[in-house]
C-alpha positions as CSV (number, residue, x, y, z in Angstrom):
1,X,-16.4,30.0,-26.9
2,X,-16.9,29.0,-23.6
3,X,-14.5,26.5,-21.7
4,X,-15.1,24.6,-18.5
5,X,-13.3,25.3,-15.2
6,X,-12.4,23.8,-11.9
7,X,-11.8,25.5,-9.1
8,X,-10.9,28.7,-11.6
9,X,-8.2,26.7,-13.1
10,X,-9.5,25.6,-17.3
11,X,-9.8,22.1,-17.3
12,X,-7.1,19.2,-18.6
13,X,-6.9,15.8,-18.8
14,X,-4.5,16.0,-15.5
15,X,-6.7,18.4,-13.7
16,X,-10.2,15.9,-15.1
17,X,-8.5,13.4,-13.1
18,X,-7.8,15.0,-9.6
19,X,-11.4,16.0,-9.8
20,X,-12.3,12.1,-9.9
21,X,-9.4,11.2,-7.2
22,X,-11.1,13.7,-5.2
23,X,-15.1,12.8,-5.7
24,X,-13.2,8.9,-4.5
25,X,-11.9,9.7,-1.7
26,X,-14.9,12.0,-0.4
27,X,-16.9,8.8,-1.5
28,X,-14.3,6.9,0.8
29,X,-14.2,9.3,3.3
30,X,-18.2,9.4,3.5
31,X,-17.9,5.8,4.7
32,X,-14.6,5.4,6.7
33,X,-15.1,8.0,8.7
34,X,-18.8,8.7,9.4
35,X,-20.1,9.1,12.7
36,X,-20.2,5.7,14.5
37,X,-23.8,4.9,16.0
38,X,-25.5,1.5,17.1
39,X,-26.8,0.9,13.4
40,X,-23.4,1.4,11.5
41,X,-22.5,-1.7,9.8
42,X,-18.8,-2.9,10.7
43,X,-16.4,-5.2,9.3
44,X,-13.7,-7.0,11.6
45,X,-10.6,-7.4,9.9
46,X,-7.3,-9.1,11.3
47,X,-3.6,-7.2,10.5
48,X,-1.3,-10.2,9.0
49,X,2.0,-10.5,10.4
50,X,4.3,-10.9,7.6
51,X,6.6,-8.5,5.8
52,X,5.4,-4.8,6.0
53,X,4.5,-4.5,2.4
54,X,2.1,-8.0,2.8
55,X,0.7,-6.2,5.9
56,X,0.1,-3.1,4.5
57,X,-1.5,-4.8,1.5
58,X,-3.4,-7.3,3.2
59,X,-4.9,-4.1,5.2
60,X,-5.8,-2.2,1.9
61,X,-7.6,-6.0,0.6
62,X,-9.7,-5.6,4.3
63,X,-10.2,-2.1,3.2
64,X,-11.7,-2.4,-0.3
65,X,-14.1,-5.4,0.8
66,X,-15.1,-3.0,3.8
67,X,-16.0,-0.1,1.6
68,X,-17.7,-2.4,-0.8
69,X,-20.1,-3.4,1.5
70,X,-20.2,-0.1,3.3
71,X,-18.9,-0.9,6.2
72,X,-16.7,0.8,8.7
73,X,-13.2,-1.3,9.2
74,X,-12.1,-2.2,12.4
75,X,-8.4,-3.9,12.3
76,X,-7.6,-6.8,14.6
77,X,-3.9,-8.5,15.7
78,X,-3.9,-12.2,13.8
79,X,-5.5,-15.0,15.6
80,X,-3.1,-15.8,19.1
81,X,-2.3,-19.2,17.2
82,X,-1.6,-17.5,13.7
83,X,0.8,-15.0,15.3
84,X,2.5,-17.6,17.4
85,X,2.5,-21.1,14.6
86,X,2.5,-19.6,11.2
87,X,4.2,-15.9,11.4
88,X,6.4,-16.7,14.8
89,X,6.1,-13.6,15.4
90,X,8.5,-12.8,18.8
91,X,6.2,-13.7,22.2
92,X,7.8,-10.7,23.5
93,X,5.7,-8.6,21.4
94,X,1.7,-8.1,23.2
95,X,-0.7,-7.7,20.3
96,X,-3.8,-6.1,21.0
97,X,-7.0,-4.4,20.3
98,X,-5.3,-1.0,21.0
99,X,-2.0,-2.3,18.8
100,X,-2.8,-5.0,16.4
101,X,0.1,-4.8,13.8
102,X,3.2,-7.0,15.2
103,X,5.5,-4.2,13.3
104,X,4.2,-1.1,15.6
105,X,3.7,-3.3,18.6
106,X,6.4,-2.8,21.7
107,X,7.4,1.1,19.8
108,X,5.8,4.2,20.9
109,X,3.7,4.6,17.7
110,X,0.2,4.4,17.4
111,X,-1.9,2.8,14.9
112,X,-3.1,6.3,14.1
113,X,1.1,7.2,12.7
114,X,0.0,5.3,9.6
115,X,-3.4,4.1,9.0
116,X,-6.6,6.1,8.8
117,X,-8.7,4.2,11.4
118,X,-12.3,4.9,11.5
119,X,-14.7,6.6,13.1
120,X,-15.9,3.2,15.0
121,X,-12.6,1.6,15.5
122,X,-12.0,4.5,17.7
123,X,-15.2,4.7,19.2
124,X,-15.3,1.0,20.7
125,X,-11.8,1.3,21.9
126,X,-13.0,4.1,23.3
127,X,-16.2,2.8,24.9
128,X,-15.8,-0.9,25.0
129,X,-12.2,-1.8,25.6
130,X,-13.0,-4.7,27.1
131,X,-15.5,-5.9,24.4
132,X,-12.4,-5.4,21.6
133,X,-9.8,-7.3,23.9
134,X,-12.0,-10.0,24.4
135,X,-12.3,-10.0,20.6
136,X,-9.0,-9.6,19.5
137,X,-7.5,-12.7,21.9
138,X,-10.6,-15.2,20.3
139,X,-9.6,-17.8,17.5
140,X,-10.3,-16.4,13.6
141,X,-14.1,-16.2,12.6
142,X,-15.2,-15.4,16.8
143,X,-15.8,-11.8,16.6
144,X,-19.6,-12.5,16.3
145,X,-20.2,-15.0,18.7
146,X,-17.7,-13.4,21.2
147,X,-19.6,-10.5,21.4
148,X,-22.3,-12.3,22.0
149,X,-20.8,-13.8,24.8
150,X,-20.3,-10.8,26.5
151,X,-23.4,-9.1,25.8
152,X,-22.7,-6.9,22.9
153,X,-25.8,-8.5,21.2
154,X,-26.1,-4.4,19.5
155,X,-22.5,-4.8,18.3
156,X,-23.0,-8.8,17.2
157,X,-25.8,-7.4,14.9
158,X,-24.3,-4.9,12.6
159,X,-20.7,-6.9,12.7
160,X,-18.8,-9.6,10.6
161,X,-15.4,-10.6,10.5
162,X,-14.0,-11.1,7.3
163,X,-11.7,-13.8,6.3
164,X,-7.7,-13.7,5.4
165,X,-7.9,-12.6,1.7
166,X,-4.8,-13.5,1.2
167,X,-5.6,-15.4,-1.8
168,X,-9.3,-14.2,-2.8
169,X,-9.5,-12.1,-6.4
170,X,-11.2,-8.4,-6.2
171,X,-13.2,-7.7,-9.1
172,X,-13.9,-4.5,-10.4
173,X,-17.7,-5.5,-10.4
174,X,-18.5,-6.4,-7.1
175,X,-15.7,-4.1,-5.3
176,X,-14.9,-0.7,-7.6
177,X,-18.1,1.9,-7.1
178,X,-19.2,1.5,-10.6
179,X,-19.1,5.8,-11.1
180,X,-15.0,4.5,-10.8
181,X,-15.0,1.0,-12.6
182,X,-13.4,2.5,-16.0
183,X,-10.4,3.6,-14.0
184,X,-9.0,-0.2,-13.0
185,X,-8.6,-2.1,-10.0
186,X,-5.0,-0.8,-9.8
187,X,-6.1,3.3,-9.9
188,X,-8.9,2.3,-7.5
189,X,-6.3,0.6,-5.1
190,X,-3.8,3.5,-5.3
191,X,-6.3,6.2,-4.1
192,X,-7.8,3.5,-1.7
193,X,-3.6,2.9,-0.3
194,X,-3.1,6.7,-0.1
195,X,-6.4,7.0,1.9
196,X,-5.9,4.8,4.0
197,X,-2.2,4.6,4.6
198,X,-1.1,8.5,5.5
199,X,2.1,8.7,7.9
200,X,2.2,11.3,10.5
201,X,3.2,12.1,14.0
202,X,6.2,10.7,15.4
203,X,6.3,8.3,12.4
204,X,6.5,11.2,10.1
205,X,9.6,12.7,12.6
206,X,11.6,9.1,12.7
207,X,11.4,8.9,8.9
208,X,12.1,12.6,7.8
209,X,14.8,12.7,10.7
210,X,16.5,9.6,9.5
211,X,20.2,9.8,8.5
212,X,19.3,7.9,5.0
213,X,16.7,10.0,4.1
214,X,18.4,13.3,4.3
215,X,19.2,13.1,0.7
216,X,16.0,12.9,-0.6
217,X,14.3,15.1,2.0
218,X,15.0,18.6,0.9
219,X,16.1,17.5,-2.9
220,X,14.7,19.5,-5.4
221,X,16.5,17.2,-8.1
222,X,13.7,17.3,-10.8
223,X,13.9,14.6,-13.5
224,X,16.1,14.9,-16.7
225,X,13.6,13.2,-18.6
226,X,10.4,15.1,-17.4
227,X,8.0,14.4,-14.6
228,X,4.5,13.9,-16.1
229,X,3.3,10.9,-14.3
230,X,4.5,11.7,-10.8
231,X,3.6,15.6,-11.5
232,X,0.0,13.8,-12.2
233,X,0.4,12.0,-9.1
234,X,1.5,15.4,-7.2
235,X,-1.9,16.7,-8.8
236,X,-3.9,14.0,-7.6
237,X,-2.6,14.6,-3.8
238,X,-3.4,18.0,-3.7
239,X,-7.0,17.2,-5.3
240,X,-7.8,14.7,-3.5
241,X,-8.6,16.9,-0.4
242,X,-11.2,18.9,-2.1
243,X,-13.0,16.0,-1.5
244,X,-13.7,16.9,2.0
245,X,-15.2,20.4,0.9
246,X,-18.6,18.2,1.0
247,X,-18.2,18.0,4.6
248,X,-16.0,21.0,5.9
249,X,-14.8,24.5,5.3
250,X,-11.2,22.9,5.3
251,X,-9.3,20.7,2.5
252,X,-8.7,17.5,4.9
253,X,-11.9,17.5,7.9
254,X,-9.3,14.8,9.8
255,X,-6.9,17.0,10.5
256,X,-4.4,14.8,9.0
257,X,-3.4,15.7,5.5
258,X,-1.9,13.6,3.2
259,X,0.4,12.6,4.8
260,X,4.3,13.1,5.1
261,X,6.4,11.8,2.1
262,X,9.4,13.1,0.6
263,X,10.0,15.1,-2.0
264,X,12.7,13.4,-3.9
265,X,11.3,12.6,-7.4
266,X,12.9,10.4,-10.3
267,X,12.1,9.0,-13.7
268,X,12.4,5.5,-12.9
269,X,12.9,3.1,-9.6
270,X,13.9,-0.4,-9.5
271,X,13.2,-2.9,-6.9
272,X,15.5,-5.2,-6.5
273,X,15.7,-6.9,-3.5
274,X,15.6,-10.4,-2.6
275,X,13.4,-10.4,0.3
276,X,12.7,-13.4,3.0
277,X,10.9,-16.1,0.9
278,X,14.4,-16.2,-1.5
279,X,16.6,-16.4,1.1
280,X,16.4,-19.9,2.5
281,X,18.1,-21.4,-0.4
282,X,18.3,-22.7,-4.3
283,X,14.7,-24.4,-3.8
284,X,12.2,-25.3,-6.7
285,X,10.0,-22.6,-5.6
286,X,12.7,-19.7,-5.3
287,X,13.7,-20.8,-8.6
288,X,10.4,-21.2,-10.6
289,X,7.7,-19.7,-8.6
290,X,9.1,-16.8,-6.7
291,X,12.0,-16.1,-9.3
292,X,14.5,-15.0,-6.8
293,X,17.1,-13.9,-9.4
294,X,18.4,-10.0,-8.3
295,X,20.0,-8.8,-11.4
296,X,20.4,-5.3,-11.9
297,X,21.6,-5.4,-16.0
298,X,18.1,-7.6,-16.8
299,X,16.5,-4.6,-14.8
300,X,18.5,-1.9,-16.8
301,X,17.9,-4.0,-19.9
302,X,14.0,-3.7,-19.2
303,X,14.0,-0.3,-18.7
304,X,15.7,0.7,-21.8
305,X,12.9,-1.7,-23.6
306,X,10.2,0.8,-21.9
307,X,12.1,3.9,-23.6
308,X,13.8,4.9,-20.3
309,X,17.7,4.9,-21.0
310,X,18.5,7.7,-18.9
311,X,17.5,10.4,-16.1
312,X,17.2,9.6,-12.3
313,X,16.8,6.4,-10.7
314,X,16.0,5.1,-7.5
315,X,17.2,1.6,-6.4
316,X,15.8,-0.2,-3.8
317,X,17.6,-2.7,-2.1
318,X,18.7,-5.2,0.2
319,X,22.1,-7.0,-1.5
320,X,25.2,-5.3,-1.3
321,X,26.0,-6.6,-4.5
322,X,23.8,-4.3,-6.5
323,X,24.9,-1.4,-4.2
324,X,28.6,-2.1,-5.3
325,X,27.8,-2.9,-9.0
326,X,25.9,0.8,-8.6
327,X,28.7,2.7,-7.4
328,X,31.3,0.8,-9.9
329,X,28.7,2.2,-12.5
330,X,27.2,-0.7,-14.2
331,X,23.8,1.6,-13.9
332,X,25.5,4.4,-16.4
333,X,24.5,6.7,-17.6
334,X,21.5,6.7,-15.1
335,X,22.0,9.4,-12.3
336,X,21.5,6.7,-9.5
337,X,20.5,7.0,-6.3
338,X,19.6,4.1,-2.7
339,X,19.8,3.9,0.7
340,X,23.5,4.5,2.5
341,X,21.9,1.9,5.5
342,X,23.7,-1.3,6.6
343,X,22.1,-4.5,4.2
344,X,24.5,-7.1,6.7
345,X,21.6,-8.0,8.4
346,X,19.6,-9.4,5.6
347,X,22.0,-11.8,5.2
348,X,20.2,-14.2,6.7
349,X,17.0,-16.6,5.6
350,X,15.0,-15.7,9.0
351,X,12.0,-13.4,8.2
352,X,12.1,-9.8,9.7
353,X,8.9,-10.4,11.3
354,X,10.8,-12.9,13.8
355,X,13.1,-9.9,14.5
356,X,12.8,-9.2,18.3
357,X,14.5,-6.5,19.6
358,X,12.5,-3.6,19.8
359,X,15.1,-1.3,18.5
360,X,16.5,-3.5,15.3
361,X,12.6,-4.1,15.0
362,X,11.8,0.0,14.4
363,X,14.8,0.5,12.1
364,X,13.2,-3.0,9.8
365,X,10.3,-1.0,9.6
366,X,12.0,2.4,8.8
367,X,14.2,1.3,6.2
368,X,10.9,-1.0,4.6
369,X,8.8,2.4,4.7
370,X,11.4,4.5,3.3
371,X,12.2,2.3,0.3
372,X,8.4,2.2,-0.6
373,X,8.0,5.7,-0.6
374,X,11.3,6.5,-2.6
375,X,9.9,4.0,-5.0
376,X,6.8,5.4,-5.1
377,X,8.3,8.7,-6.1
378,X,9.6,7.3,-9.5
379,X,7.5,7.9,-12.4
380,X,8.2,4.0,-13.7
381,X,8.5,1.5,-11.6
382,X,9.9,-1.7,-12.2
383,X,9.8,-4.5,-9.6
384,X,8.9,-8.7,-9.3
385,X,5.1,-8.3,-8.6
386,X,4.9,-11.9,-6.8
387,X,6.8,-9.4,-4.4
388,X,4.1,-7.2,-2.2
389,X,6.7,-4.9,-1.7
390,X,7.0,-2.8,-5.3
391,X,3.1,-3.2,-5.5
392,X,2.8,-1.5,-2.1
393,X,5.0,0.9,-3.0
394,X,3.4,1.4,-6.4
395,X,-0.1,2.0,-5.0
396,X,1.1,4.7,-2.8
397,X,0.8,6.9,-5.7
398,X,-2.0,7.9,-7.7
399,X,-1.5,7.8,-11.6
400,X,-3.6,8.7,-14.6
401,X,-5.0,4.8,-15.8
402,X,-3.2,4.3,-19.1
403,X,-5.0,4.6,-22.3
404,X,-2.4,3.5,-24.9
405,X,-0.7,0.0,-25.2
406,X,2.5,1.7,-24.9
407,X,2.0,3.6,-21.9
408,X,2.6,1.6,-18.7
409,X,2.4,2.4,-14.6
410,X,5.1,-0.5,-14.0
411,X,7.5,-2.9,-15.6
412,X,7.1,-6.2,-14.2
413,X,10.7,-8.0,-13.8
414,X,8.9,-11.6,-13.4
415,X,6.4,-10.9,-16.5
416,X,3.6,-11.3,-13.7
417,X,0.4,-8.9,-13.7
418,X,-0.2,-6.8,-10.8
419,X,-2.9,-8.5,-8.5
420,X,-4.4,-7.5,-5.2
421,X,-2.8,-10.8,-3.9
422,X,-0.7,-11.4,-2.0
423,X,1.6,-12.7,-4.5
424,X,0.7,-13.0,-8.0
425,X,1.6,-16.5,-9.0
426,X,1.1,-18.7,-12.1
427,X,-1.9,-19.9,-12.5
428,X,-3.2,-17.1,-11.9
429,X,-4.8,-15.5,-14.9
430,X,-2.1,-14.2,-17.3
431,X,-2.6,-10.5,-19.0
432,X,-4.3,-11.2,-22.1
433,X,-6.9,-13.1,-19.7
434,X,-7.5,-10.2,-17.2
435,X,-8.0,-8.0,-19.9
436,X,-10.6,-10.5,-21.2
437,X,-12.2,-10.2,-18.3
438,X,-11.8,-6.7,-17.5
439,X,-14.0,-5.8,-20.8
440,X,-16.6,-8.7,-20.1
441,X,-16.9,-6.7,-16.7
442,X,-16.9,-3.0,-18.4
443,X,-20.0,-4.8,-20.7
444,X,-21.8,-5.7,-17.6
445,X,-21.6,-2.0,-16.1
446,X,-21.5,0.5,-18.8
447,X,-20.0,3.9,-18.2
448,X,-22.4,6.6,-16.7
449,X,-23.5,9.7,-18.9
């Protein structure tokens, strides 16, 4: 009897499954990052300038659109009057073609520190400066027609600028390569989020050289309870390189890896933090729509629902109160672990965005990054999923799609579906509905044998 191998290694379900994370991201890769001539076809996409999770999802939206039409993305900053009326975003800050995201704006950090830009976004920064200035400072919809203005007719042809998809539904249909449809939107977002969103360089430094992180940066706590979905997810990052063996002698042609992250791991991670649409009081739509309740027991109570009762856990953030109701151990018998960073300064109902000095600005942006990638380090995560925050945090991890009804990637504190929204409010489809509609699109593109 004969039995299939990979790489030397006999096959598994686990090992089945990095094989298809890594045939993705070569698929990915094939597009992002091809060489950039006259006739490649390019998609304009403006950075929000929110909260860092809506930004980085908002980014990975731009992203699956861009590879759905095979385009190359180019990221822009917001329109000058989005930036200045709707985020308020500081006028100290100097968005640009070169630094379009508000958060990375006025540091010493380069796009490059966390997103995977492509081939062409480098190439017409590199060769037409002027042409992307001149593009980034025009209203929303004008990356066309300003090109055209200045004579970059070449450019004007093979371009488009997308709109905010803030609000617009991805379908596995028209935006999952159908060789990947049976996996989900969700699996098809995670391996498109830890594609595109790989932290290096000084980024890398700040975060693994940060006081709060020290904990969880040489920990080899391993998990009381055992490990299989984030071991699956360890798996998948080491797989997914092979999918540049198609195009070089070396596991990751970029020169970038996956990516730094730490290697802290837990059973289960909670978010639990009230964030800047809760905070400006008692209002109709904190109570009904965003559900800005913060109540560690109802998350505990969850958890225990799910089968997890016990083991590590990671608990993201930004009330005092749950810190203190952690450390007088109302999270017993969980061995728990957060953050030792000072949460004074979300006492307030002003959104960090409107932060502006440089320095308070960087350590917003620190603290957000390392609570996402803690979380993501938890084999269950459980957070509000009208928040973008535990759904950024939960796609920046590959897991193996769940086959069994009892088998779940997240707990949802709010009983809200994950969605590539950017907030997944009522009345939205509910689960039963999505599900509907998820097999109506499976009929429509049968699996390929």
């Amino acid at each position: 009897m004969r039995s299939l191998q990979i790489e030397g290694h006999p096959t598994s379900i686990n090992s089945l499954h990095a094989a298809l994370v890594a045939a993705a991201t070569a698929h990915i890769d094939e597009v992002h990052r091809a060489q950039c001539t006259p006739e490649t076809q390019v998609m304009f996409a403006r950075m929000d300038c929110h909260g860092v999770g809506e930004d980085i999802n908002q980014a990975v939206r731009m992203f699956a659109v861009a590879l759905a039409q095979r385009r190359q993305l180019v990221l822009l900053p917001p329109a000058p009057h989005t930036a200045r009326d709707e985020c308020k975003v500081p006028a100290s800050l100097s968005l640009t073609a070169a630094k379009p995201w508000h958060w990375l704006a006025g540091q010493a950090l380069p796009m490059e520190s966390i997103f995977v830009l492509s081939s062409c976004h480098k190439e017409l920064l590199r060769k037409q400066p002027h042409i992307m200035e001149a593009i980034a400072e025009s209203g929303a919809g004008n990356a066309t027609s300003t090109a055209v203005r200045l004579g970059a007719t070449a450019l004007a042809a093979v371009s488009r600028e997308s709109t905010s998809l803030w609000r617009s539904h991805l379908a596995v249909s028209r935006h999952v390569p159908r060789v990947f449809q049976r996996q989900g939107l969700l699996w098809w977002f995670q391996v498109l989020t830890t594609y595109l969103v790989r932290i290096n360089g000084a980024l890398a430094n700040m975060l693994q050289g940060h006081p709060a992180m020290q904990p969880f940066v040489s920990s080899q706590t391993i998990s009381y309870r055992g490990t299989a979905a984030v071991d699956d997810a360890a798996l998948a990052g080491r797989w997914q390189g092979l999918g540049w063996a198609v195009k070089c002698s070396t596991r990751y042609c970029d020169g970038l890896g996956p990516g730094w992250a730490p290697t802290a791991r837990f059973d289960a991670g909670v978010h639990l933090r009230m964030g800047d649409s809760c905070r400006s009081g008692p209002t109709r739509y904190a109570q009904h729509v965003r559900r800005c309740d913060v109540n560690l027991t109802h998350a505990l109570r969850r958890l225990a629902e799910a089968g997890v009762r016990n083991g590590t856990l990671f608990v993201a953030s930004d009330s005092q109160d749950i810190i203190e109701q952690v450390d007088a151990g109302l999270a017993r018998p969980f061995n728990v672990s957060y953050l030792r960073i000072n949460r004074a300064r979300f006492e307030t109902a002003s959104g960090t965005e409107k932060l502006e000095l440089p320095a308070i600005r960087l350590n917003s942006l620190l603290e957000a990054l390392m609570d996402m990638m803690l979380l993501a380090r938890s084999t269950l995560l459980a957070g509000k999923m009208m928040s973008n925050f535990p759904r950024a945090a939960l796609q920046m991890r590959i897991q193996l799609p769940a086959r069994r009804s009892h088998a779940r990637a997240y707990i949802a504190l709010d009983d809200r579906p994950w969605c590539t929204r950017t907030s997944c409010r009522e009345p939205f489809p509910s689960a039963r509905d999505q599900q509907a509609a998820m097999r109506r699109e499976l009929a429509r593109n049968p699996s390929i044998t």
